[in-house]
C-alpha positions in Angstrom: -37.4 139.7 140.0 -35.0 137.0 140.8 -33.8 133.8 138.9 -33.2 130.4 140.5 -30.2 129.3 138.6 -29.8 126.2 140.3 -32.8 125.0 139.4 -32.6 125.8 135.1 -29.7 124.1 135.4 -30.7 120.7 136.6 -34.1 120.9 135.2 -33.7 121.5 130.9 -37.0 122.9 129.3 -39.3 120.4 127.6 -38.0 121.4 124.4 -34.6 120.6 125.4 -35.6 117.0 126.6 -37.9 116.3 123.8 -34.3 117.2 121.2 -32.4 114.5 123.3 -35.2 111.8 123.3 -35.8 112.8 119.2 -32.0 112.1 118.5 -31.5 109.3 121.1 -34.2 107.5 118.5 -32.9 108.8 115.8 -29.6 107.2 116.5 -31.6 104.2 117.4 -32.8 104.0 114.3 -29.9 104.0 112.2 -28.1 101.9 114.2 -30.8 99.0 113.1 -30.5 99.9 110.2 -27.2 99.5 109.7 -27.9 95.9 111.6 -30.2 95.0 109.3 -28.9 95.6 106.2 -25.4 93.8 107.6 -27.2 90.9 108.7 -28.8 91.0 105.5 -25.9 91.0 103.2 -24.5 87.9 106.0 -27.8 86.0 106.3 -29.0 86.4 102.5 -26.6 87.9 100.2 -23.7 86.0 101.7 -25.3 83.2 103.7 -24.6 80.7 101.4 -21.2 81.5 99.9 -20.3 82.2 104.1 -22.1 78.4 104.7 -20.0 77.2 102.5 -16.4 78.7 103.9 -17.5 77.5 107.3 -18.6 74.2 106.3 -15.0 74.2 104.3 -13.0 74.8 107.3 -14.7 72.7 110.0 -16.1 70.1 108.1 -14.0 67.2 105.9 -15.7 64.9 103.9 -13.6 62.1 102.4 -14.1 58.7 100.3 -14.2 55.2 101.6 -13.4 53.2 98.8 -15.2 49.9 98.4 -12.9 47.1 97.4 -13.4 45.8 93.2 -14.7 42.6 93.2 -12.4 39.4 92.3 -12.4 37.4 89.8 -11.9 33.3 89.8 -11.8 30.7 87.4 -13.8 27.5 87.1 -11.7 26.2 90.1 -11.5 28.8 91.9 -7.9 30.6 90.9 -8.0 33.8 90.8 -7.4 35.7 87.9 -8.3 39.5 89.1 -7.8 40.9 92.8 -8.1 44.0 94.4 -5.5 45.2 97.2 -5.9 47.8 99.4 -4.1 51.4 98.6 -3.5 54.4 99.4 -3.8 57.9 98.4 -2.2 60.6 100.0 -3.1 64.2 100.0 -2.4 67.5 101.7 -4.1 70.0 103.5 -2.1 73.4 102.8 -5.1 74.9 105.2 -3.5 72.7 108.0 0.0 73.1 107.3 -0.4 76.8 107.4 -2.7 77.3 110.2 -0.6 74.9 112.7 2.9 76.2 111.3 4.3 73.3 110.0 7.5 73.2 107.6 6.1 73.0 103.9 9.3 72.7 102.3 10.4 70.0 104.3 6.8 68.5 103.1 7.2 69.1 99.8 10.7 67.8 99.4 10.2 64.6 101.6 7.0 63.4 99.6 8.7 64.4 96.6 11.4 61.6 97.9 9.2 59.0 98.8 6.7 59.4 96.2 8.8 60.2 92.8 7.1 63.0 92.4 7.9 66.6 91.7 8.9 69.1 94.6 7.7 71.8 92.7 3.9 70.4 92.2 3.8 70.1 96.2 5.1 73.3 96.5 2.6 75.5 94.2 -0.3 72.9 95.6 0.7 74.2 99.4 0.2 77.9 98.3 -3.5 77.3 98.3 -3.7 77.7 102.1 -7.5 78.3 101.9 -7.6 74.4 100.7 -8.3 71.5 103.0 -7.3 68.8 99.9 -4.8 68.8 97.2 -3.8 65.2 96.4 -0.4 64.4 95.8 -0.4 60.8 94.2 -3.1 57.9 94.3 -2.8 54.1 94.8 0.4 54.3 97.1 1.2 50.5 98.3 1.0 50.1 102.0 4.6 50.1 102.6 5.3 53.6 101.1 2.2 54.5 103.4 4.0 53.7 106.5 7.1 55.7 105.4 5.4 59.0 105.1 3.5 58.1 108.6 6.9 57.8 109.8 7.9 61.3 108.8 4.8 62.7 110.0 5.0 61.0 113.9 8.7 61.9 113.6 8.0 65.5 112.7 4.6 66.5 114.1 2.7 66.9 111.2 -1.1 66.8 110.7 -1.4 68.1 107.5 -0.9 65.0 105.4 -3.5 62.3 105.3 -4.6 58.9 103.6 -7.5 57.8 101.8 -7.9 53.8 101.4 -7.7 53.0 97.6 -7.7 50.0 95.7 -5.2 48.6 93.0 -6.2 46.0 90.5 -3.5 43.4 90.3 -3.8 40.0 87.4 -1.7 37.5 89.3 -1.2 35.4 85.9 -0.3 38.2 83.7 -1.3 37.9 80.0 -3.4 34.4 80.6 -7.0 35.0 79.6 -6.0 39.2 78.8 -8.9 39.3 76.2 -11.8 37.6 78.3 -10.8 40.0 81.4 -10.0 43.2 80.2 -8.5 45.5 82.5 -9.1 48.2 84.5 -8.5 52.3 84.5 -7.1 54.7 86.8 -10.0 55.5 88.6 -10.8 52.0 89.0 -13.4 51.5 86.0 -13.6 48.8 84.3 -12.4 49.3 80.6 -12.8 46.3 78.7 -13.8 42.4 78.5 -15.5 41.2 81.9 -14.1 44.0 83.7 -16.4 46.4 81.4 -19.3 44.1 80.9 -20.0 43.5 84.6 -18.5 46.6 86.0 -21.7 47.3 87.7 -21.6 44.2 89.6 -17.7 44.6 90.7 -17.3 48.1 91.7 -19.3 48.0 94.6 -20.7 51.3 96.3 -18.4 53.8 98.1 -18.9 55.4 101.2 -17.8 58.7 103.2 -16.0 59.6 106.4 -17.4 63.1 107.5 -15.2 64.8 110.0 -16.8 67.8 112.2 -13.5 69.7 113.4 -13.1 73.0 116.0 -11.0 76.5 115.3 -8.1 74.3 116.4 -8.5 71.4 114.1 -9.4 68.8 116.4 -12.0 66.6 115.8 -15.7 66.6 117.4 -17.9 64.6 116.1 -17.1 62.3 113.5 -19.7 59.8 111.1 -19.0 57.3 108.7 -21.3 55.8 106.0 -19.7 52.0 105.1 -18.7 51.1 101.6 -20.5 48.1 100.1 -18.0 46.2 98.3 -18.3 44.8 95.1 -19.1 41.0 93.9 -17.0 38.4 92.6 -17.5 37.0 89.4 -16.4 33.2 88.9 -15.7 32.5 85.2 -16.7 29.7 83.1 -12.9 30.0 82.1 -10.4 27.7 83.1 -7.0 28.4 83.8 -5.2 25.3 83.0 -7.2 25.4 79.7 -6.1 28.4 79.4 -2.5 28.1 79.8 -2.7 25.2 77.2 -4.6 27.0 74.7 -2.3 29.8 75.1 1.0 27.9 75.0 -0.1 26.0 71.4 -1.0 30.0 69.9 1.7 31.2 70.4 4.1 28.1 69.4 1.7 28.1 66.0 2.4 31.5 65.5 5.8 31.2 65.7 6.1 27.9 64.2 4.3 29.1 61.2 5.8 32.7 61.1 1.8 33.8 61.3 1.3 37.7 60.2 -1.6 38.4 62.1 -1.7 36.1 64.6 -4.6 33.7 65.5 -7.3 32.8 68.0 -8.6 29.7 70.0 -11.7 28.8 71.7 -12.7 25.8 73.6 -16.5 25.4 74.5 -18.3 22.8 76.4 -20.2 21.7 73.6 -23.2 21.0 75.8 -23.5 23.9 78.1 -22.2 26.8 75.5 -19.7 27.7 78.0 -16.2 28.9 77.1 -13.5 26.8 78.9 -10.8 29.3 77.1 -10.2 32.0 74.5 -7.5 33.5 73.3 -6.4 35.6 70.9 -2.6 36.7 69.8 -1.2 39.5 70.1 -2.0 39.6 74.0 -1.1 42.5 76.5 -0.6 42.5 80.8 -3.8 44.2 82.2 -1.4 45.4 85.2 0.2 47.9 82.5 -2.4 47.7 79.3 -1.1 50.8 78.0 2.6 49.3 77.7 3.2 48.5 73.7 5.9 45.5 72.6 9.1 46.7 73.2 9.8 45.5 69.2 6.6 47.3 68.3 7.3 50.3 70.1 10.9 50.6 68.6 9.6 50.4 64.8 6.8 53.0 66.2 9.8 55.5 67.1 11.4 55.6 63.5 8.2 57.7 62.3 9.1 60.8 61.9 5.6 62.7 61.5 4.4 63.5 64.7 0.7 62.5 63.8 1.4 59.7 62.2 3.5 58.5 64.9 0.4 59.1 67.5 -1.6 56.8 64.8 0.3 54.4 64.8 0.6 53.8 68.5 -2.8 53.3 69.3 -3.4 51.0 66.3 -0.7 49.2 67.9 -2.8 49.6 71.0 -6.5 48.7 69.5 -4.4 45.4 67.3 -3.4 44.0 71.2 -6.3 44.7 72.7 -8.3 43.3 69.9 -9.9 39.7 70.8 -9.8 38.5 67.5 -12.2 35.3 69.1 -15.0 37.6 69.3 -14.6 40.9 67.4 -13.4 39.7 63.6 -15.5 38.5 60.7 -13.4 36.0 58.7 -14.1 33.7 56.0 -14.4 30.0 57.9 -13.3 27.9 54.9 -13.8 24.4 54.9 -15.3 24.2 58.5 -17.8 25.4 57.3 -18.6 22.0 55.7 -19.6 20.9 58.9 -22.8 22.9 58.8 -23.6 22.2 55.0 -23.3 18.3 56.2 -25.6 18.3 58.8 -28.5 20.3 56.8 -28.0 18.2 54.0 -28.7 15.2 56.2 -31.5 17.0 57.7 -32.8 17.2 54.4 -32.4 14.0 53.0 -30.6 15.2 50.1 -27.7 13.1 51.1 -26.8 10.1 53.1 -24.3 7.8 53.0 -25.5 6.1 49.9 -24.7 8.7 47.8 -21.8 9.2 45.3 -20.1 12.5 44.2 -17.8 12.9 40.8 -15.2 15.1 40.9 -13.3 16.2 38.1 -10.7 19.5 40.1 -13.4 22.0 38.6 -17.4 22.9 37.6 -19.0 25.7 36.0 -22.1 26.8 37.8 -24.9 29.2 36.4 -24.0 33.0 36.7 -20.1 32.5 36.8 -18.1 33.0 34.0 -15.2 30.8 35.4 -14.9 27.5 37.0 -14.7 26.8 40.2 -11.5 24.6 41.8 -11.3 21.8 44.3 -8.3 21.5 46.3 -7.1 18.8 43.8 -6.8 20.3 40.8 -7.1 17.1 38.8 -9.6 15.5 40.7 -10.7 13.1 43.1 -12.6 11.1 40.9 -15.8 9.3 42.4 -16.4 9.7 45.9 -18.6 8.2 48.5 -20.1 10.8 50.9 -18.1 9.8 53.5 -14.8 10.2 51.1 -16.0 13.6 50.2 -16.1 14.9 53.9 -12.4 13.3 54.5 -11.2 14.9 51.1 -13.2 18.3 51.9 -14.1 18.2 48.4 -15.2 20.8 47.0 -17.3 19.8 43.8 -18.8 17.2 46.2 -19.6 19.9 48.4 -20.9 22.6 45.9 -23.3 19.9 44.4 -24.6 19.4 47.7 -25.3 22.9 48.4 -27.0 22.9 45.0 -29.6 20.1 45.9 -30.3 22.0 49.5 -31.2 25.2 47.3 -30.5 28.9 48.1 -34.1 29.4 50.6 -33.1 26.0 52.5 -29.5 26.7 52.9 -30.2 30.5 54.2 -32.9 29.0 56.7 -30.6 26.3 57.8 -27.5 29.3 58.5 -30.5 31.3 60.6 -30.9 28.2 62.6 -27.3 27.7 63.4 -27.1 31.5 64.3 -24.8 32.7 61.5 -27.3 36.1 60.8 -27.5 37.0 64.8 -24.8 38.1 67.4 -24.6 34.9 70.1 -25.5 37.2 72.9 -22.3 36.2 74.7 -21.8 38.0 77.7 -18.7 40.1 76.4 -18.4 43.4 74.6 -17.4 43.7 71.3 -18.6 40.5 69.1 -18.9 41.7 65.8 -21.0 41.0 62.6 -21.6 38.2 60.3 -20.9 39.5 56.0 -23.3 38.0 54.1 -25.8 38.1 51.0 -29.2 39.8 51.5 -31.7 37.8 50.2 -32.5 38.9 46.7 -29.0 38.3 45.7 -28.9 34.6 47.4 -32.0 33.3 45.9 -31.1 34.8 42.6 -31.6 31.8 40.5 -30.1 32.9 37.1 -26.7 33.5 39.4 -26.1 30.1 42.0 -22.8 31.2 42.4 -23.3 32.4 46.2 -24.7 29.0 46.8 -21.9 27.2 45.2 -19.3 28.6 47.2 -21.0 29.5 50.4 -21.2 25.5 50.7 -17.7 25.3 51.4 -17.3 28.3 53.3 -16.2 31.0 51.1 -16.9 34.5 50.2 -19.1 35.4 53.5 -17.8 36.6 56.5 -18.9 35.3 60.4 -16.9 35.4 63.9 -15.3 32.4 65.3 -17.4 32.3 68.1 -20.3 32.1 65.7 -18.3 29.4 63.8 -17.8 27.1 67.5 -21.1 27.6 69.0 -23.0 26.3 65.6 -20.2 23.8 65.4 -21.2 22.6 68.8 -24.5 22.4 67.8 -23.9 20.0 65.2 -22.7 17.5 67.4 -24.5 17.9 70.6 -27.8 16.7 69.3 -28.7 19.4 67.2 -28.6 22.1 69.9 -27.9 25.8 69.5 -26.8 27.0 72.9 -26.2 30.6 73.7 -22.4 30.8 74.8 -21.1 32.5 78.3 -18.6 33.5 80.1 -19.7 34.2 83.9 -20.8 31.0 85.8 -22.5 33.1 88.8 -22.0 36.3 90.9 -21.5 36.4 94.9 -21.0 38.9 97.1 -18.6 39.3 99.7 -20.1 37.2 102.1 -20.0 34.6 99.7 -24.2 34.7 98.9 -25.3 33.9 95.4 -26.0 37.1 93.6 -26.7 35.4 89.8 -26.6 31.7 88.9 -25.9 31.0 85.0 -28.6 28.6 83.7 -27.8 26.9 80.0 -29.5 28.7 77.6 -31.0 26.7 73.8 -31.8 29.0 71.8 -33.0 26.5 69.0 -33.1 23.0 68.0 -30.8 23.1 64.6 -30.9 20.0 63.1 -32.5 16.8 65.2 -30.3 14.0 67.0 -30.1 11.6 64.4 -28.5 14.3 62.1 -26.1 15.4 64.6 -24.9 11.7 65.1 -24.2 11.1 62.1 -22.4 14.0 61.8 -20.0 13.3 64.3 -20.0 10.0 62.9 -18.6 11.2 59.5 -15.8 14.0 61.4 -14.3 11.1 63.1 -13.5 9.2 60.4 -12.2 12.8 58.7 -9.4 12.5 61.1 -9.1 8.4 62.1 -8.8 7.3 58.2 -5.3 7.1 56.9 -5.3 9.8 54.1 -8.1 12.0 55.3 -7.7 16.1 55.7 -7.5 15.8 59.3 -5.7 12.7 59.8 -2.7 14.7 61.8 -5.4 15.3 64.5 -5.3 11.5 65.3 -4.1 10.7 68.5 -4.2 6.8 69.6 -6.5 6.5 72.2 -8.7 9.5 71.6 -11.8 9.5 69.8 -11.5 13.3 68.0 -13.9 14.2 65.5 -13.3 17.4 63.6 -13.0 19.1 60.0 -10.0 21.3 58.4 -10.4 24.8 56.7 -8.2 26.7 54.1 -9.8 29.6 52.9 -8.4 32.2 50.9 -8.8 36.2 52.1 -10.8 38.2 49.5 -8.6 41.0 48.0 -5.1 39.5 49.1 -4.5 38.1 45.0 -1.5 40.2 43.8 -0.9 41.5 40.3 0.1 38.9 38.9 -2.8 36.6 39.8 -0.2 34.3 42.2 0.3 34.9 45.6 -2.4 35.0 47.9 -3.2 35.4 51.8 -5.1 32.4 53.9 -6.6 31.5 56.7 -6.0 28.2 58.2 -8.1 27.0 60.9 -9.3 23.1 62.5 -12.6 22.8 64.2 -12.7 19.4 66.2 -14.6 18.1 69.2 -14.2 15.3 71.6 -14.6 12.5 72.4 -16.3 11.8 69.1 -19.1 9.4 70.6 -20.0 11.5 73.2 -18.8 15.6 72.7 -17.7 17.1 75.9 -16.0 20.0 74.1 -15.0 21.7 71.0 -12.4 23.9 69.7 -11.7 26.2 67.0 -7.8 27.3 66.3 -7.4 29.7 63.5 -3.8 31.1 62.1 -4.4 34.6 60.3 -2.1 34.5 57.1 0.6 31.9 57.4 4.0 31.6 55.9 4.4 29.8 52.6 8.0 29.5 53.5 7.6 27.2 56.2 7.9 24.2 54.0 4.8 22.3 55.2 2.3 23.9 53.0 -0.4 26.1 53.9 -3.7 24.3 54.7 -5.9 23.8 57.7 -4.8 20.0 58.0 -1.1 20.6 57.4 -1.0 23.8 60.1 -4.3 23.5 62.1 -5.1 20.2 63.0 -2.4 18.6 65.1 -1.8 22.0 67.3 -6.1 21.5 68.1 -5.8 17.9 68.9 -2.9 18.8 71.3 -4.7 21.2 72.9 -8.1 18.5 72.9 -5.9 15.7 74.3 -4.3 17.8 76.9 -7.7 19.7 77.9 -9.5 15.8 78.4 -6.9 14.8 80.3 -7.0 17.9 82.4 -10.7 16.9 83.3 -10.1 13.3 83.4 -10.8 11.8 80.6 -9.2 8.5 80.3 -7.9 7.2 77.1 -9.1 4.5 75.6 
């Protein structure tokens, strides 16, 4: 028997072939496995952490910055603007991948920008990052220097956002009413705060789709919207006036805690001007008074010192206008005249005996008029020139506790005035049951003349207005209308009344009776007299609860004038108040001694600046 060995060699048994195809699948098999559970761990496990890296390394999102809105005054100045900025930032990623000299980076930005070398430095060790920022709001001239360097050098890895700056062109004027603005370009305070939503506009994005080698291939851009103007009720020359007579006052008068002044339009509620001192520069609201700062130093506790820097900081930004309670005084006359007149509990018939003091029910001592000894009989409009008063708390007898508290609700005195700033604060007064207490008419007596409550000043101007507008109580404002930056009308201010107070016939005789508190020789306000202007008005002098030392004697004050012109037909009012005056000044402490010729000042330069012509 022979063997063909050619032909078992060529031709394997069927076993043989059925081993290869077995472990040829076999292998097969494996090998998707192995594919599948790696495209598993890629596509599911890892798939979005992977996305992520990918989308990290080819595509750059960045922020277009939609300019702030500006901000004008009543004539169109402007008192806040937005330039354009920069921010510059690094992309270690880029510097690595292309090469590029990172310490020559890191030192030349450190030059250009005042920053630290270092910082650059341990931010470039982070080559995985496409964005480390090195400093924000660069102006457009240190901009060009670093693109300079780069064109000079060949670098790609540093780059600009546009950024915005807020800048106040005038400084301090109007600090209080504007507010300022933070780093990242909120608004932090006064109009910048309240309306923040209409200014800041809406930012957009730049989305940049690059290759393996970093250049660009497709590229999108969403626009920024930018942000509204706001044009003030406030105006600047107004301002600067108001301004200029504060802070002589406060000087003048060596005033402790400064003061405040508001002018209104006396028809419209608006606010021509407030201010309040101390005042700060919204360009650098954080910087303290070098004086300040210096006494600030000498703490030696740590936490102490940190307190007392920002009280330092909460006293400047404070707008005393709108924020503090104070006791009004005498101005507050002004109110008890005109709803005693709507009443008919007095007119100008009536006579008033004053003796320097009274004793009222539910007060153990008397209480004092200004003159001490009297000023005998007075006719009612002798009482108003001589604020006196006895005159005055017999008058708020006759109105009665339930009338007088209706007539205060009516002239907004238990209400906020709504105006369109943050921070007004809250009136102090009686509740009810101890008001209309009538075993205890002490709260009556001396609420008349304007003691021993607490309201805000621009409580005090708006119902003052009211009293001499017609009887009017409107809501006061700050923000005359809105556009946007095409110069379209977002928001038109419409005078608000929120209530009739007292009728027209009341509220002309009550300007009536003002004018001669400052026209007649020997009246309160006489000092506010200017020939030629008709200036109505009324002084206060009110002493601060709780500032009576030991030994009964000294005391603190307020002094304030509240006068409107011209007399015969209002146009505007304004309320100055000094917060704790000198007694060493030599000419007394009193609202007509310290108050009253600074406000007619500012009333006679603030007609003239709208064109008034004297008479």
């Amino acid at each position: 028997m022979s063997i063909d060995h050619k032909n078992s060699i060529l031709k394997p048994d069927s076993t043989t072939f059925s081993r290869i195809l077995l472990l040829i699948a076999v292998f097969g098999v494996l090998i998707f496995i192995i594919m599948f559970i790696k495209l598993y761990q890629l596509q599911i496990v890892e798939g979005a952490y992977l996305g992520e890296q990918a989308a990290s390394q080819q595509i750059q999102e960045t922020t277009a910055k939609a300019s702030r809105g500006s901000i004008y005054d009543a004539n169109g100045e402007v008192l806040a603007i937005s330039a354009t900025t920069y921010d510059v930032f690094i992309s270690p990623h880029e510097i690595n991948r292309d090469g590029e000299d990172g310490e020559l980076i890191a030192q030349t930005l450190a030059e250009i920008l005042e920053v630290d070398a270092d910082g650059i430095r341990e931010q470039l060790k982070d080559t995985d990052s496409w964005y480390k920022m090195v400093k924000k709001q660069v102006d457009a001239d240190t901009a060009e220097l670093i693109t300079q360097f780069k064109t000079e050098n060949g670098i790609n890895g540093i780059h600009f956002e546009k950024s915005s700056k807020r800048y106040y062109p005038n400084g301090s004027l109007a600090c209080h009413v504007l507010g300022y603005v933070g780093d990242e370009g909120t608004g932090l305070a006064g109009i910048e705060y309240k309306y923040n939503d209409y200014l800041q506009g809406t930012d957009g994005s730049v989305v940049s789709v690059t290759a393996r080698n970093g250049v660009a291939i497709t590229y999108t851009q969403s626009s920024a919207v930018n942000g509204n103007d706001l044009n003030l009720t406030i105006d600047a020359t107004i301002q600067r006036i108001v301004e200029k007579y504060l802070d002589q006052a406060v000087e003048d008068y060596d005033v402790e805690n400064g003061g405040c002044v508001i002018v209104q339009d006396v028809n419209t509620g608006a606010i021509l001007a407030m201010a309040s001192n101390a005042d700060f520069d919204p360009n650098d609201y954080q910087k303290i008074d070098d004086g300040i700062l210096a006494e600030i130093s000498l703490i030696a506790d740590e936490e102490e010192r940190n307190e007392a820097t920002a009280e330092a900081r909460y006293t400047m930004w404070r707008n005393k206008a709108l924020a503090d309670s104070y006791e009004p005084g005498s101005v507050f006359k002004t109110i008890t005249l005109a709803m005693a007149l709507e009443e008919g509990v007095t007119d100008e018939s009536h006579w008033y005996e004053c003796n320097g003091a009274m004793r009222v029910l539910g007060r153990e001592t008397d209480l004092h008029c200004s003159n001490r000894s009297g000023h005998g009989w007075l006719s009612l409009s002798e009482a108003v020139q001589q604020s006196c008063n006895i005159a005055f708390t017999n008058i708020g007898l006759e109105i009665g506790a339930e009338t007088f508290y209706k007539y205060c609700e009516a002239f907004g005195f238990f209400d906020k005035t709504g105006i369109d700033l943050n921070g007004e604060g809250n009136d102090i007064w009686w509740s009810e049951d101890v008001f209309y207490n009538k075993n205890n008419l002490s709260q009556l007596a001396v609420a008349s003349w304007g003691q021993t409550f607490g309201i805000t000043p621009i409580q005090m101007i708006t119902a003052l207005s009211a009293s001499v507008n017609g009887g009017y109580l409107m809501k006061p404002y700050i923000v005359e209308s809105i556009t946007d930056e095409n110069g379209a009308a977002v928001y038109q201010h419409e005078a608000t009344v929120v209530r009739q107070a007292v009728s027209n016939e009341t509220s002309a005789e009550v300007r009536k009776l003002l004018e001669e508190v400052v026209s007649e020789e020997g009246a309160t306000g006489h000092r506010a007299y200017i020939e030629g202007y008709r200036i109505g008005g009324k002084t206060g002098t009110s002493e601060k609860i709780g500032t009576i030392s030991e030994d009964g004697e000294e005391k603190d004050y307020l002094v304030s004038f509240g006068g409107f012109a011209p007399a015969d037909n209002p146009q505007i009012a304004v309320l100055f108040i000094l917060d704790t005056p000198s007694e060493e000044t030599g000419t007394g402490v009193g609202g007509g001694t310290m108050a009253a010729a600074v406000t007619a000042q500012i009333i006679k330069e603030t007609l003239d600046h709208l064109g008034y012509q004297p008479e």
